[in-house]
PyMOL CGO cylinders between C-alpha atoms (Angstrom):
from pymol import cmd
from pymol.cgo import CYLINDER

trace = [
    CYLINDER, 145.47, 130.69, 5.41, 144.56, 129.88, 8.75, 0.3, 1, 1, 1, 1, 1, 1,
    CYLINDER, 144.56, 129.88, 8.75, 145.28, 131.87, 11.59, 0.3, 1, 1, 1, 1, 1, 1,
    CYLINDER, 145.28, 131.87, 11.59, 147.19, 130.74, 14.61, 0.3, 1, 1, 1, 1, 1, 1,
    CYLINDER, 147.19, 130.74, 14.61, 144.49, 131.92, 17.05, 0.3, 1, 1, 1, 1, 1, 1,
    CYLINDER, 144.49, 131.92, 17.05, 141.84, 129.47, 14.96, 0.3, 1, 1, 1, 1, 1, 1,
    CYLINDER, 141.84, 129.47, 14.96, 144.48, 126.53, 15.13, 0.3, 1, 1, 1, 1, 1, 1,
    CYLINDER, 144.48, 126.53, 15.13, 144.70, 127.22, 18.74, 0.3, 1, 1, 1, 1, 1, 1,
    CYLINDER, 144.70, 127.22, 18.74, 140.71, 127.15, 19.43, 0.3, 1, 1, 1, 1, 1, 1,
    CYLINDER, 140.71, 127.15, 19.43, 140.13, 124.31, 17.12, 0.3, 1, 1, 1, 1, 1, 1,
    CYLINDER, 140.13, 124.31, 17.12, 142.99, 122.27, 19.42, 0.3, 1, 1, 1, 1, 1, 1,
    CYLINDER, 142.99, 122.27, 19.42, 140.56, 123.40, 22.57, 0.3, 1, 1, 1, 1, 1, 1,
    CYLINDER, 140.56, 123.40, 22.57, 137.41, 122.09, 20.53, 0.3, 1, 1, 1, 1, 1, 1,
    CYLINDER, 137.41, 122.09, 20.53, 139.16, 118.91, 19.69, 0.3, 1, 1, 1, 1, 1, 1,
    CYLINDER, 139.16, 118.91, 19.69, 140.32, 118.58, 23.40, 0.3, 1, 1, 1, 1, 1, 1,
    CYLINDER, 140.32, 118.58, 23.40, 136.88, 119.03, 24.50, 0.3, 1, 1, 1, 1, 1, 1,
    CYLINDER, 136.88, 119.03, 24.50, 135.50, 116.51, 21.79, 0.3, 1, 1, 1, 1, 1, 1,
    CYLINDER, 135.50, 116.51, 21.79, 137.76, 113.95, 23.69, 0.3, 1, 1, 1, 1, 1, 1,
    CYLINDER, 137.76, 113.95, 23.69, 136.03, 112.11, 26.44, 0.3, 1, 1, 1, 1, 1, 1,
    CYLINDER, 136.03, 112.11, 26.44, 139.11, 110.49, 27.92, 0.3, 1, 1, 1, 1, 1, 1,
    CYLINDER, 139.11, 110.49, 27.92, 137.37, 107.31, 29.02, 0.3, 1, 1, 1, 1, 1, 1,
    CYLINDER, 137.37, 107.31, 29.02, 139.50, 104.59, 30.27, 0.3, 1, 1, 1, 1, 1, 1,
    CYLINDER, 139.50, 104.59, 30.27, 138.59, 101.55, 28.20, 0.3, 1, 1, 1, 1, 1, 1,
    CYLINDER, 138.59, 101.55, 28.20, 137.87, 98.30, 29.96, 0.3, 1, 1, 1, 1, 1, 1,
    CYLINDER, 137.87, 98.30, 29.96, 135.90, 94.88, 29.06, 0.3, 1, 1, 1, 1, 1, 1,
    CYLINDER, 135.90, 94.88, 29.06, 132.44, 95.65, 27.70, 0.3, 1, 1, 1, 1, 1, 1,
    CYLINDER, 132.44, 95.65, 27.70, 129.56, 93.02, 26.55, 0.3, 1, 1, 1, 1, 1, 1,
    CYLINDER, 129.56, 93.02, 26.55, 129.63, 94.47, 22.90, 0.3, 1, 1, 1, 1, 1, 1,
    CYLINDER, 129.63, 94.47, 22.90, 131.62, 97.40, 20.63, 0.3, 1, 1, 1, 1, 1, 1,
    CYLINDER, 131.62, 97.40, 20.63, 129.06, 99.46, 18.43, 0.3, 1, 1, 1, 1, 1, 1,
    CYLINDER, 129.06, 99.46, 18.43, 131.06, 100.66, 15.60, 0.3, 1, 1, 1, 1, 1, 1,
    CYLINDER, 131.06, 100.66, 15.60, 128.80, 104.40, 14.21, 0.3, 1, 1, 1, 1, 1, 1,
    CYLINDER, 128.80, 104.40, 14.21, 129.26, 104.34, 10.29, 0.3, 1, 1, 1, 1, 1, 1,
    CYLINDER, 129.26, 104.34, 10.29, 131.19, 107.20, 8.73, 0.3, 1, 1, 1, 1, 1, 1,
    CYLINDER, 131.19, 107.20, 8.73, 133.49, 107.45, 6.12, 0.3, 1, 1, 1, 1, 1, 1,
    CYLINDER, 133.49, 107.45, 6.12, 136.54, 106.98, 8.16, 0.3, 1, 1, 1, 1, 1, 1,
    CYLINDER, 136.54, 106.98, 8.16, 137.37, 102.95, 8.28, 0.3, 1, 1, 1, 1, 1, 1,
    CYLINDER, 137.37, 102.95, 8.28, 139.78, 103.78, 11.05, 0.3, 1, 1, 1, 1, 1, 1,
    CYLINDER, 139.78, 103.78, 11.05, 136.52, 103.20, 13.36, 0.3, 1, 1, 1, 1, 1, 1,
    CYLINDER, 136.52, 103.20, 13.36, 136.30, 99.67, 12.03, 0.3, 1, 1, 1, 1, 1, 1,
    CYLINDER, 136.30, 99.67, 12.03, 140.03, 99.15, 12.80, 0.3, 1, 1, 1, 1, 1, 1,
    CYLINDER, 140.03, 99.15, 12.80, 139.60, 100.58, 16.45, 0.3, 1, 1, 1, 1, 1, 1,
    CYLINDER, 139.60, 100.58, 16.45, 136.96, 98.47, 17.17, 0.3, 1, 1, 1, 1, 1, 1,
    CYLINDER, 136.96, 98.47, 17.17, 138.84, 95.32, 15.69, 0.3, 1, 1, 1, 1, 1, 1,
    CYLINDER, 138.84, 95.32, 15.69, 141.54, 96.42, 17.87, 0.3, 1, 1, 1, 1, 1, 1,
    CYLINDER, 141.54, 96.42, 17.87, 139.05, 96.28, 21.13, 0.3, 1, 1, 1, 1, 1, 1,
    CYLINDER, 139.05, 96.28, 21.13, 138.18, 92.89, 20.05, 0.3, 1, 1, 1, 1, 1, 1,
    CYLINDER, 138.18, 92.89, 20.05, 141.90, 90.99, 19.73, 0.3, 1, 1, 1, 1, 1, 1,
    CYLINDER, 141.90, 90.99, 19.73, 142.82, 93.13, 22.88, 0.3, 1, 1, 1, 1, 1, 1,
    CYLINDER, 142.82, 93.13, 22.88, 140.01, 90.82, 24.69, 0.3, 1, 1, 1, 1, 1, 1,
    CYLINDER, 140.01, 90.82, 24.69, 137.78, 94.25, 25.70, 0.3, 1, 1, 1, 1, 1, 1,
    CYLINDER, 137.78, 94.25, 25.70, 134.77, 93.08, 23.69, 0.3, 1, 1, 1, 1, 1, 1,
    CYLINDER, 134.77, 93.08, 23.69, 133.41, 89.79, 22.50, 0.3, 1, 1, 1, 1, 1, 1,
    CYLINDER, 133.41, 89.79, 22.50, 131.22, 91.27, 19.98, 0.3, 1, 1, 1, 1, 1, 1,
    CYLINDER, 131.22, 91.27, 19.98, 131.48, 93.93, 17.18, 0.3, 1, 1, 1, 1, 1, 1,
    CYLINDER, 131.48, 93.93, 17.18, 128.17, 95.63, 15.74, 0.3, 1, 1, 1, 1, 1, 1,
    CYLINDER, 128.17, 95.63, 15.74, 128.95, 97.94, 13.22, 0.3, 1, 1, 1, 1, 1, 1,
    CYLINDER, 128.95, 97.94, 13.22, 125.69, 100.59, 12.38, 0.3, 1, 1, 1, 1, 1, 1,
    CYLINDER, 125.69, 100.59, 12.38, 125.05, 102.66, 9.06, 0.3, 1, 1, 1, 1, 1, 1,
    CYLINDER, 125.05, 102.66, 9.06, 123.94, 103.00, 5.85, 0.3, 1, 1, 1, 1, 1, 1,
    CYLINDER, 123.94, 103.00, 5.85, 125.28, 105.48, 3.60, 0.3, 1, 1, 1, 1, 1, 1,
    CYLINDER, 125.28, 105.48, 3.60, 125.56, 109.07, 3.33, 0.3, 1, 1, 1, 1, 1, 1,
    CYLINDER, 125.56, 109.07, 3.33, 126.20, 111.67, 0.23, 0.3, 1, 1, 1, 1, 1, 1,
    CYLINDER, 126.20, 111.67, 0.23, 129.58, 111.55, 2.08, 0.3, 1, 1, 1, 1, 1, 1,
    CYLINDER, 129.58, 111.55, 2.08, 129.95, 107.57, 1.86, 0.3, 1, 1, 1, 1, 1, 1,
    CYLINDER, 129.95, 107.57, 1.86, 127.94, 106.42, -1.14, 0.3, 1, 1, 1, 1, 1, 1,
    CYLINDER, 127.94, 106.42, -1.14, 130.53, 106.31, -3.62, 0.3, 1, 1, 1, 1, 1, 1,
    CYLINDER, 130.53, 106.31, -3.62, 133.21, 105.45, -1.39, 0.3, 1, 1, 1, 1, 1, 1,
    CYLINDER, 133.21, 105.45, -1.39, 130.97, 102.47, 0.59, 0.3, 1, 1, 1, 1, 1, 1,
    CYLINDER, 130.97, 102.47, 0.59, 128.59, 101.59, -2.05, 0.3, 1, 1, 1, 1, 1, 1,
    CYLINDER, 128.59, 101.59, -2.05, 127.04, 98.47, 0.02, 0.3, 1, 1, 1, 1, 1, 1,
    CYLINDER, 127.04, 98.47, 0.02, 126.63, 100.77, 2.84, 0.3, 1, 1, 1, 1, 1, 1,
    CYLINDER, 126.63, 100.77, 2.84, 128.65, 101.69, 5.60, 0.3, 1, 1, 1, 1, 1, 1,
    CYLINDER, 128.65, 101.69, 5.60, 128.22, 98.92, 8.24, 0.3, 1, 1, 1, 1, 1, 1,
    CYLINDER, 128.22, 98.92, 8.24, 128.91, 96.44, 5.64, 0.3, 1, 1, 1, 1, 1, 1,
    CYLINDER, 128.91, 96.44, 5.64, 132.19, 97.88, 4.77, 0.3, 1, 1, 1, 1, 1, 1,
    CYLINDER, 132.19, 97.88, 4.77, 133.36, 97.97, 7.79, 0.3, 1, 1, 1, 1, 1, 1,
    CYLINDER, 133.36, 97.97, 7.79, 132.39, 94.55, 8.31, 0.3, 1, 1, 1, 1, 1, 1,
    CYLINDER, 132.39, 94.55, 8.31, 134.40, 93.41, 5.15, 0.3, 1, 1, 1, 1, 1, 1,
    CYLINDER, 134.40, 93.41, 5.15, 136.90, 95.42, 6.90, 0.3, 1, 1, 1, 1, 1, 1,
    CYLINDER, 136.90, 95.42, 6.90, 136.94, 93.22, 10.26, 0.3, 1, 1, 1, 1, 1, 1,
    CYLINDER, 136.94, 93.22, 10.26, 136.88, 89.90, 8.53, 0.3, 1, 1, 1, 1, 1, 1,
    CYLINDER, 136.88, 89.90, 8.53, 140.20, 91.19, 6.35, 0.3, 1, 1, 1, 1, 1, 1,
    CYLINDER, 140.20, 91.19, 6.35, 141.59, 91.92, 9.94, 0.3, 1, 1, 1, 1, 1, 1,
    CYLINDER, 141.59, 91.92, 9.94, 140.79, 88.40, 11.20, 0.3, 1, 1, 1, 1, 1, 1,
    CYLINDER, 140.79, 88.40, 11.20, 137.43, 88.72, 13.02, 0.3, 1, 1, 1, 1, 1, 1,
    CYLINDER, 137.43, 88.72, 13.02, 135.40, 85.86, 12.70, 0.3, 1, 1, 1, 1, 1, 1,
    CYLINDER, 135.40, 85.86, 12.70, 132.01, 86.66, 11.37, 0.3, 1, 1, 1, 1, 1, 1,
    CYLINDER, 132.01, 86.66, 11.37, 130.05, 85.06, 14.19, 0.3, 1, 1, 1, 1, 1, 1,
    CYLINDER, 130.05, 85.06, 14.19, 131.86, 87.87, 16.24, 0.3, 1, 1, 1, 1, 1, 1,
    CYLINDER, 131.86, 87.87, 16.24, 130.19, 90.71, 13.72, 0.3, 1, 1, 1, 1, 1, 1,
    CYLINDER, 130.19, 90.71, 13.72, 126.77, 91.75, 13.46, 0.3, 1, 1, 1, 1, 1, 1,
    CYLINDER, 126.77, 91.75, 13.46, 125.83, 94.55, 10.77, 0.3, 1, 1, 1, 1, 1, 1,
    CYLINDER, 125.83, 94.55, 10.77, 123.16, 97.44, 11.40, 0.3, 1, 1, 1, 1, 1, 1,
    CYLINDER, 123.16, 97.44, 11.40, 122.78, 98.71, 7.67, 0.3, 1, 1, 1, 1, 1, 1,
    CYLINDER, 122.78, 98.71, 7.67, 119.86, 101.22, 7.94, 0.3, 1, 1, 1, 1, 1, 1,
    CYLINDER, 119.86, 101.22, 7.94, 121.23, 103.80, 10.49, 0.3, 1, 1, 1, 1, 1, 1,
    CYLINDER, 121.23, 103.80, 10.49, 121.41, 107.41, 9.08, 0.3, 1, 1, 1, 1, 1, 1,
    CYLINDER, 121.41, 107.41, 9.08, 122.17, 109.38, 12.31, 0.3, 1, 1, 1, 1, 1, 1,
    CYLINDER, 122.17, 109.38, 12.31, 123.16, 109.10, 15.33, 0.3, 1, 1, 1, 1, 1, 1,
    CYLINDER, 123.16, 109.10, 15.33, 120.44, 108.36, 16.98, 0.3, 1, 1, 1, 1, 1, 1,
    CYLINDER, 120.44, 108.36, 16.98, 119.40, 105.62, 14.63, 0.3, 1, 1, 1, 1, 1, 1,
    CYLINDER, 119.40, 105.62, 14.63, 122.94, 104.01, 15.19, 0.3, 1, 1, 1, 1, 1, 1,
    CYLINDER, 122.94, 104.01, 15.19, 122.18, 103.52, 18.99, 0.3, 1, 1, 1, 1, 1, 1,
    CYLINDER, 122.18, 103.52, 18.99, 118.51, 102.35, 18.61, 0.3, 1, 1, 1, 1, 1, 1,
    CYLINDER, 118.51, 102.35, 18.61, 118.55, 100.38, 15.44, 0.3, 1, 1, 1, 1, 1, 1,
    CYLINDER, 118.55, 100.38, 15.44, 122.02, 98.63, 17.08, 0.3, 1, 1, 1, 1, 1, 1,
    CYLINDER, 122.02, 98.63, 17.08, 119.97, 97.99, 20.13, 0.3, 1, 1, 1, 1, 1, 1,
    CYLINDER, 119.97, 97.99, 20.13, 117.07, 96.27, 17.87, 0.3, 1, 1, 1, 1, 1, 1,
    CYLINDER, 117.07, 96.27, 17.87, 119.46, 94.04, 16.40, 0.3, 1, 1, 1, 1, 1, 1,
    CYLINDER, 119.46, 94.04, 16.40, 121.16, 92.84, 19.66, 0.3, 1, 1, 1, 1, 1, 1,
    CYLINDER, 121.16, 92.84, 19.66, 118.76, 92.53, 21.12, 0.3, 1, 1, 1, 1, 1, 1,
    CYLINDER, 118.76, 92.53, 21.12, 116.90, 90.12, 18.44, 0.3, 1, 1, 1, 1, 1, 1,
    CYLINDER, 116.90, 90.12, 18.44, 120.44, 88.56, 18.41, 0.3, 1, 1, 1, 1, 1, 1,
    CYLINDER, 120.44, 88.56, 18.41, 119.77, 87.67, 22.15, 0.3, 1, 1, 1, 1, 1, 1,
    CYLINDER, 119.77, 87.67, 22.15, 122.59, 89.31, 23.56, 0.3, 1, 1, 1, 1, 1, 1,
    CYLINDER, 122.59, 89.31, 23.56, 122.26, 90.68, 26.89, 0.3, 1, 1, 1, 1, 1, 1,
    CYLINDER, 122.26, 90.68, 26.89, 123.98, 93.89, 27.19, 0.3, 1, 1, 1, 1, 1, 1,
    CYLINDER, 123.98, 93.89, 27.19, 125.66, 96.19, 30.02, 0.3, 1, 1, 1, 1, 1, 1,
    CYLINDER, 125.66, 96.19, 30.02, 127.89, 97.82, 29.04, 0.3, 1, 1, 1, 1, 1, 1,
    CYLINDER, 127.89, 97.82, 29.04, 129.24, 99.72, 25.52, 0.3, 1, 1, 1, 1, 1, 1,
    CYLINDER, 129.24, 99.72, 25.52, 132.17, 100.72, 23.85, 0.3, 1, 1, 1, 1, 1, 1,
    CYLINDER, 132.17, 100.72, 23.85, 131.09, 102.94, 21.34, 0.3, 1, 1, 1, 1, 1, 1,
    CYLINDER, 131.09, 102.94, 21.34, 133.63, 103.51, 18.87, 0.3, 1, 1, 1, 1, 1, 1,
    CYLINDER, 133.63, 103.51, 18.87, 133.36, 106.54, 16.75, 0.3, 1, 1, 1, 1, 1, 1,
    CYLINDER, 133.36, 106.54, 16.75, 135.62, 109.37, 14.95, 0.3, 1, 1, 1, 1, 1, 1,
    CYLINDER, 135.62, 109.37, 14.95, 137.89, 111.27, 17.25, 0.3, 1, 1, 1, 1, 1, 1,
    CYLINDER, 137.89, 111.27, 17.25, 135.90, 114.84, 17.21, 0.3, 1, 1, 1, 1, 1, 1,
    CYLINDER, 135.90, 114.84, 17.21, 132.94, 112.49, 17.66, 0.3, 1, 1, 1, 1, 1, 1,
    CYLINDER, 132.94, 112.49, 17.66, 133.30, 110.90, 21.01, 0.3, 1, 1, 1, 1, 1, 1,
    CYLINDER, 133.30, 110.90, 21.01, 131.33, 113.29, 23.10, 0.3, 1, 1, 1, 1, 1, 1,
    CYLINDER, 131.33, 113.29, 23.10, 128.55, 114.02, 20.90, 0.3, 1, 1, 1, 1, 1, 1,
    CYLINDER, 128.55, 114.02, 20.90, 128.04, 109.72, 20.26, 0.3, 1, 1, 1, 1, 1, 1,
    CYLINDER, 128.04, 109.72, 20.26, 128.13, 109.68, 24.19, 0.3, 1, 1, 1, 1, 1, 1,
    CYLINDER, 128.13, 109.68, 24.19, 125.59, 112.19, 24.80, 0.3, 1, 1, 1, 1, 1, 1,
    CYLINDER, 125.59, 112.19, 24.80, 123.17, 110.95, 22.32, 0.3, 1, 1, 1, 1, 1, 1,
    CYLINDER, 123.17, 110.95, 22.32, 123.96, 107.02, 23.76, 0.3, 1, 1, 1, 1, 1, 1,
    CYLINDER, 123.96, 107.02, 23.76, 123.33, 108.25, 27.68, 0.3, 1, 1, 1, 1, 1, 1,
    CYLINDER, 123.33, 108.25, 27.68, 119.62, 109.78, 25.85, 0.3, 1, 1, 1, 1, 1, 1,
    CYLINDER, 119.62, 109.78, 25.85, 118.61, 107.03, 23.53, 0.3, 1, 1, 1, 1, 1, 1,
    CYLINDER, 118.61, 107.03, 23.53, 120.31, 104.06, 25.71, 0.3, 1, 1, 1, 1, 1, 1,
    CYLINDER, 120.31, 104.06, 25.71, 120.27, 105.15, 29.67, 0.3, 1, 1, 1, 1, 1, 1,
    CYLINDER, 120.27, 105.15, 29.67, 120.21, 101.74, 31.09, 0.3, 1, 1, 1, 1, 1, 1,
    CYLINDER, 120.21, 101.74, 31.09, 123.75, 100.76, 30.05, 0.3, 1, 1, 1, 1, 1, 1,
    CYLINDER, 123.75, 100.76, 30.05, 127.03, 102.07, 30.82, 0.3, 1, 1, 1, 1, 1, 1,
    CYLINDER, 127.03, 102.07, 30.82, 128.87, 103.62, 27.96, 0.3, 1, 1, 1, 1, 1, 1,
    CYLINDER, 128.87, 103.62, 27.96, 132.64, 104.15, 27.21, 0.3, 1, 1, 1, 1, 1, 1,
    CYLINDER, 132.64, 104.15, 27.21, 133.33, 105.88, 24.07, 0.3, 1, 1, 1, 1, 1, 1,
    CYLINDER, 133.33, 105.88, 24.07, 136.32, 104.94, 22.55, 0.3, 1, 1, 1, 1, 1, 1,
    CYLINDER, 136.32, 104.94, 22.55, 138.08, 106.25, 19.28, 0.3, 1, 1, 1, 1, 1, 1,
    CYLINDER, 138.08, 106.25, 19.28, 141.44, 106.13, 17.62, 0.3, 1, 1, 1, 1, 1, 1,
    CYLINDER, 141.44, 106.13, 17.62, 144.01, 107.66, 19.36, 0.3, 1, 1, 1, 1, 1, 1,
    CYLINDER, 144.01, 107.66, 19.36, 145.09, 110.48, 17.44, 0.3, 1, 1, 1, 1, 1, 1,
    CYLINDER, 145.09, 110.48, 17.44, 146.72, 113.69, 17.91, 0.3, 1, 1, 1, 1, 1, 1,
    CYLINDER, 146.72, 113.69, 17.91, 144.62, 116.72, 16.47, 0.3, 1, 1, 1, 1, 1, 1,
    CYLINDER, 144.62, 116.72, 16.47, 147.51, 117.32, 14.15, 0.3, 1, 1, 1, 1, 1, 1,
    CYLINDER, 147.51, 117.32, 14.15, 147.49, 113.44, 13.35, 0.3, 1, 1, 1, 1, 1, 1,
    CYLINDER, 147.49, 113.44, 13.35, 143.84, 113.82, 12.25, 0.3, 1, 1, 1, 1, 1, 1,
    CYLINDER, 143.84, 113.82, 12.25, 144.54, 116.68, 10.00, 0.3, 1, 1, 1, 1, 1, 1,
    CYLINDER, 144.54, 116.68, 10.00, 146.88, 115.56, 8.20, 0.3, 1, 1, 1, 1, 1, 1,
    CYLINDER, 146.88, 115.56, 8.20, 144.83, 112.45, 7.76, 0.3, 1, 1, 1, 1, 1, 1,
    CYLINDER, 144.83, 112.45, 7.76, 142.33, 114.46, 6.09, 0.3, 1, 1, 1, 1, 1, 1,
    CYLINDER, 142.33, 114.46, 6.09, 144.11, 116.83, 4.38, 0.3, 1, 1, 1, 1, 1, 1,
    CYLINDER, 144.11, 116.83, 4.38, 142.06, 119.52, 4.68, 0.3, 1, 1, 1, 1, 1, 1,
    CYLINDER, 142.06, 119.52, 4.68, 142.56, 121.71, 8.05, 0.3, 1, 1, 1, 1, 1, 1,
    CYLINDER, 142.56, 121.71, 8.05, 139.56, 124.08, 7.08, 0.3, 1, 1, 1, 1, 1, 1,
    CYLINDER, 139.56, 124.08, 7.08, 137.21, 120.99, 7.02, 0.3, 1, 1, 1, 1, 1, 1,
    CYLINDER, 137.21, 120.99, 7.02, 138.32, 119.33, 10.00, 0.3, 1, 1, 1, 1, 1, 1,
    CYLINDER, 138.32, 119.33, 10.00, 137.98, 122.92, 11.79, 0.3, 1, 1, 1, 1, 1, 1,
    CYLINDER, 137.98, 122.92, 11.79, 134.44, 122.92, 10.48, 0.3, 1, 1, 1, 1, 1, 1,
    CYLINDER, 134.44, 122.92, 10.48, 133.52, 119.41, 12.00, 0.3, 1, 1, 1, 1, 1, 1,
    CYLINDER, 133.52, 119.41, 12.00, 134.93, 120.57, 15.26, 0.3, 1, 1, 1, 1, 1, 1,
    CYLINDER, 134.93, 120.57, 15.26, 132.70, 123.31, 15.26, 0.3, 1, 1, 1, 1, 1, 1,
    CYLINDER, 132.70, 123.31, 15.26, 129.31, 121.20, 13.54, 0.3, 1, 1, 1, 1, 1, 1,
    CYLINDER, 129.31, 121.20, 13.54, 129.70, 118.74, 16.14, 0.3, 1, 1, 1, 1, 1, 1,
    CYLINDER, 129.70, 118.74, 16.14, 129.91, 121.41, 19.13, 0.3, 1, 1, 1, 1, 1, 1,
    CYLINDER, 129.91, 121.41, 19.13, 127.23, 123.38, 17.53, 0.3, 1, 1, 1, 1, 1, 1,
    CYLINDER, 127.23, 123.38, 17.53, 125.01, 119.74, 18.15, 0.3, 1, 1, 1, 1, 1, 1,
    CYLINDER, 125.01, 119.74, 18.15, 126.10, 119.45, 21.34, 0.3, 1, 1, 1, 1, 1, 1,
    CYLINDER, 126.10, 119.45, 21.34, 124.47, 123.10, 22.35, 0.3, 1, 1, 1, 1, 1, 1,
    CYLINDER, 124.47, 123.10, 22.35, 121.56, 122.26, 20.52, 0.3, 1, 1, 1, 1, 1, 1,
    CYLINDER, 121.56, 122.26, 20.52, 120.37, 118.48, 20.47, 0.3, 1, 1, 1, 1, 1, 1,
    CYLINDER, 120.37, 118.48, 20.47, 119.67, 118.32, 23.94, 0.3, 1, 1, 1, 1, 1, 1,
    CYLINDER, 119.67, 118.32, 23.94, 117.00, 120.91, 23.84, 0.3, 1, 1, 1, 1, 1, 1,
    CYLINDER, 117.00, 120.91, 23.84, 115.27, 118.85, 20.66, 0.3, 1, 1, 1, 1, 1, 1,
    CYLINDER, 115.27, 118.85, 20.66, 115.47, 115.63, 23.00, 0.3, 1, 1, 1, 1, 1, 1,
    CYLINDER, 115.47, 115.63, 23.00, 118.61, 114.09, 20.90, 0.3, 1, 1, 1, 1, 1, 1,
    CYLINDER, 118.61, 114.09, 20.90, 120.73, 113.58, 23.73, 0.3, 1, 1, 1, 1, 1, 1,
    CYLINDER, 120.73, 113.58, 23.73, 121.60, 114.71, 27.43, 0.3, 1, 1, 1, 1, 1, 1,
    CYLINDER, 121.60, 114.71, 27.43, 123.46, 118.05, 28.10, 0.3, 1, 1, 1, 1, 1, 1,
    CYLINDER, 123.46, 118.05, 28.10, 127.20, 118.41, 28.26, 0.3, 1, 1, 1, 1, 1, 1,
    CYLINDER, 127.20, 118.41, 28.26, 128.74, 120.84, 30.32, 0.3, 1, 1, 1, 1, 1, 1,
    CYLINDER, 128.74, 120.84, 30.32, 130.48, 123.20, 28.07, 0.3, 1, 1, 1, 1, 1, 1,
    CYLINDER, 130.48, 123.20, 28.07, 133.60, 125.19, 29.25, 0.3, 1, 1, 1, 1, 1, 1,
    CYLINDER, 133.60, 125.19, 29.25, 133.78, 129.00, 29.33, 0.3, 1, 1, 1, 1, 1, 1,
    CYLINDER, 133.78, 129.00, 29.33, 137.10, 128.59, 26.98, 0.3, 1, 1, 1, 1, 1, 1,
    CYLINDER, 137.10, 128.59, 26.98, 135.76, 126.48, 24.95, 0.3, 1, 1, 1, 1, 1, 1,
    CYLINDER, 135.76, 126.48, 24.95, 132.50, 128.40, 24.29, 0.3, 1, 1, 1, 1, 1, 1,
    CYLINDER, 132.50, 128.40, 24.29, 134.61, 131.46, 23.73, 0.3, 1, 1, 1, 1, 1, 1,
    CYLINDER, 134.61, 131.46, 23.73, 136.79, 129.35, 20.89, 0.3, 1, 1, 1, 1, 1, 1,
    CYLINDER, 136.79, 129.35, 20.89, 133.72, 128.17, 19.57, 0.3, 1, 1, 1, 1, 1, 1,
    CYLINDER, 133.72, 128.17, 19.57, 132.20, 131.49, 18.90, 0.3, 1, 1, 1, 1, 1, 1,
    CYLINDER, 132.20, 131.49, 18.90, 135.39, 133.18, 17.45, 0.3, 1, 1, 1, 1, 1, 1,
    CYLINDER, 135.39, 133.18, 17.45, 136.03, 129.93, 14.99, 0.3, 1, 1, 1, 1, 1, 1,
    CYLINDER, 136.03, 129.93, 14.99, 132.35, 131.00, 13.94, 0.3, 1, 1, 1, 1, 1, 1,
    CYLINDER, 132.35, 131.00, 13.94, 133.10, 134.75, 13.52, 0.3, 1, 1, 1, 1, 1, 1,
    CYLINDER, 133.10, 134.75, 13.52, 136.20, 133.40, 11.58, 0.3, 1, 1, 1, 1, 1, 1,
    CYLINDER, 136.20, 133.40, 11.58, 133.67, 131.96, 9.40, 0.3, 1, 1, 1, 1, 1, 1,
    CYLINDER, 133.67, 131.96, 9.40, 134.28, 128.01, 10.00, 0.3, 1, 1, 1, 1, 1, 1,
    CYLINDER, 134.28, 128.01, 10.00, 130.34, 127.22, 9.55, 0.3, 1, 1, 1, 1, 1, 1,
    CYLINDER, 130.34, 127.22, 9.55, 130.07, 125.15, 6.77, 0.3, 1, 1, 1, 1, 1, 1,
    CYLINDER, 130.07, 125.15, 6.77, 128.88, 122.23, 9.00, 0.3, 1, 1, 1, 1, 1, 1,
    CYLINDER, 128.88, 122.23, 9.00, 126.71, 124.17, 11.00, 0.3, 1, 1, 1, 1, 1, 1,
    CYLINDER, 126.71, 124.17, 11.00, 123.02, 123.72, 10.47, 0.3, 1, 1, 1, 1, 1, 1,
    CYLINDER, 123.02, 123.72, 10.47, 119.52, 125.76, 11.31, 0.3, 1, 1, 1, 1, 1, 1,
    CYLINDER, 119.52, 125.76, 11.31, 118.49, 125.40, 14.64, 0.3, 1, 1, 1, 1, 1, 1,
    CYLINDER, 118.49, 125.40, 14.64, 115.03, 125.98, 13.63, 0.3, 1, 1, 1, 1, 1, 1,
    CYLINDER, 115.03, 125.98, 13.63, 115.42, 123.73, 10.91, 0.3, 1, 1, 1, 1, 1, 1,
    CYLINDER, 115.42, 123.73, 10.91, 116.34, 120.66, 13.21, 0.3, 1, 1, 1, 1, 1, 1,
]
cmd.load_cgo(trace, "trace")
């Protein structure tokens, strides 16, 4: 059973994962690999709304993703644009990425052997994910502007997309825990983080939500 004081502190951890950019016409949409295919159909959506000209869509696979993407996750969610009605000259595939870092460099590499000149980036990733791809983006990518985009979802929505509130509580608080501690192993640029939101952080922990945390000293 989960308490109303953790639903409460996971809605200020999803709130915070939220960047709140407002979209606008980019040179290219970088798609980060993941499980969910609802990034593949956000970043199709930027491209028939006329905000991007160009999809690249970055992973391989994961213990997460391997039996559900067996050709790897960028090439799903390529197959996944084409059903949609994306041409394939309008798709380029990144299919070696295994972190978030390697998303944003290794999509680099390929543009830029592609010969596209970039300036700008909507970087579409899963809701809880926006900041966290951001920060590592403004690190590994500094000379472009970045917009990170996702699907627009209420935390509620998300849950019950998953199915499993104690899980998506536990991403929320893996993907803050990153945030407090990548920058100091060079993985991205700081975020400020909010007193309230440190304070929901550290009780979802106490609560024992840490099943996506990881060693610090291990990173």
């Amino acid at each position: 059973m989960i308490s109303t004081q953790a639903w409460d502190d996971a809605q200020r951890l999803w709130d915070y994962h939220q960047v709140g950019h407002t979209l606008r016409p980019c040179s290219v949409a970088i798609g980060l690999g993941s499980h969910d295919l609802g990034v593949a159909d956000t970043a199709v959506s930027l491209y028939k709304r006329g905000l991007t000209p160009l999809l690249v869509f970055t992973g391989a696979t994961s213990p997460t993703t391997r039996e559900r993407m067996p050709r790897g996750e960028a090439v799903h969610y390529r197959e996944r644009a084409l059903e949609l009605g994306v041409p394939g000259s309008a798709v380029l595939v990144e299919p070696r990425a295994r972190n978030t870092g390697e998303n944003i460099r290794f999509s680099k590499a390929v543009l830029e052997e592609a010969g596209v000149t970039v300036s700008s980036v909507l970087l579409v990733s899963k809701p809880y994910e926006e900041r966290r791809a951001y920060a590592t983006a403004r690190k590994v990518w500094p000379e472009v502007e970045i917009i990170s985009a996702s699907t627009p979802m209420t935390f509620g929505e998300y849950v019950d997309s998953i199915g499993d509130g104690r899980l998506v509580i536990d991403m929320l608080v893996g993907a803050l825990q990153r945030l407090l501690i990548y920058p100091e192993q060079g993985y991205m640029i700081g975020q400020t983080v909010p007193d309230d939101v440190m304070q929901a952080y550290d009780r979802l922990c106490h609560a024992g939500f840490t099943s996506r945390l990881i060693d610090p000293a291990g990173v």
